[in-house]
N, C-alpha and C positions, 0 to 999 in steps of 0.2 A: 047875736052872739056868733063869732068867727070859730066854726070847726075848726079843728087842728088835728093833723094825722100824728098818733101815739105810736110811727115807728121808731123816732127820734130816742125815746124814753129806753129801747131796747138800748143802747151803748153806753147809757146812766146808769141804769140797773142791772143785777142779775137776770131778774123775773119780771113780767107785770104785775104780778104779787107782789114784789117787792114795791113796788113806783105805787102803789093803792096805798098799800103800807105808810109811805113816805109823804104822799100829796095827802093822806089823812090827817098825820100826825100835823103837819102844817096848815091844815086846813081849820084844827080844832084852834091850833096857835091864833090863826087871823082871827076865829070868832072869840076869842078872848081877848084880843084888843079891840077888836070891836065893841064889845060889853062892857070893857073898864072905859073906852072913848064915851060912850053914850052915859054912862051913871058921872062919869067929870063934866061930862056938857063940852070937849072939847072943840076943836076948828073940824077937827080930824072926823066927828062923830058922822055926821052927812055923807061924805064921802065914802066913809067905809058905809055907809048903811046901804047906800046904792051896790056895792061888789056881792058875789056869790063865792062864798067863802072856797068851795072846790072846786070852780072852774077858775077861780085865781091861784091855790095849790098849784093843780093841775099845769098852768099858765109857767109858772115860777120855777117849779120841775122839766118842763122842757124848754124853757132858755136857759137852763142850769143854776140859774140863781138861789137855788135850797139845796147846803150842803149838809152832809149827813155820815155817820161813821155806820160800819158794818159790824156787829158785836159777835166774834168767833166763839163757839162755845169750846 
C-alpha cells in the first residue's frame, strides 16, 4: 500500500477533523456496497472484497473525487 502525504486534504477541508469526518462517512458508503455486491453475487463483489474500505475514502478524498456540503448551524 502507497503512503500518501494528508497535507493536500488541508485545502479540501476546514479541519483534519473534518476530512476523518468526511473519508468516514464514505468509507461506511464503500462497505455497503460492498455487502449488497457480495449478498447479489455481483461481477463487482471480488473486486470490492480485495479494497480496504478507508484507505480507499481516504484515497478518493485527496484526488477530490468525494463531494460533500458543509451544514451551517
Amino acid at each position: 500500500m502507497v503512503l500518501r502525504s494528508l497535507e493536500p486534504l488541508d485545502g479540501r477541508t476546514r479541519t483534519r477533523y473534518e476530512a476523518v469526518l468526511v473519508a468516514a462517512a464514505r468509507a461506511r458508503q464503500i462497505n455497503s456496497e460492498k455487502i449488497a455486491a457480495e449478498e447479489r453475487g455481483d461481477e463487482d463483489a471480488a473486486r470490492l472484497k480485495k479494497i480496504k474500505v478507508t484507505s480507499h475514502a481516504l484515497n478518493e478524498l485527496l484526488d477530490g473525487k468525494i463531494d460533500f456540503e458543509r451544514v451551517e448551524d
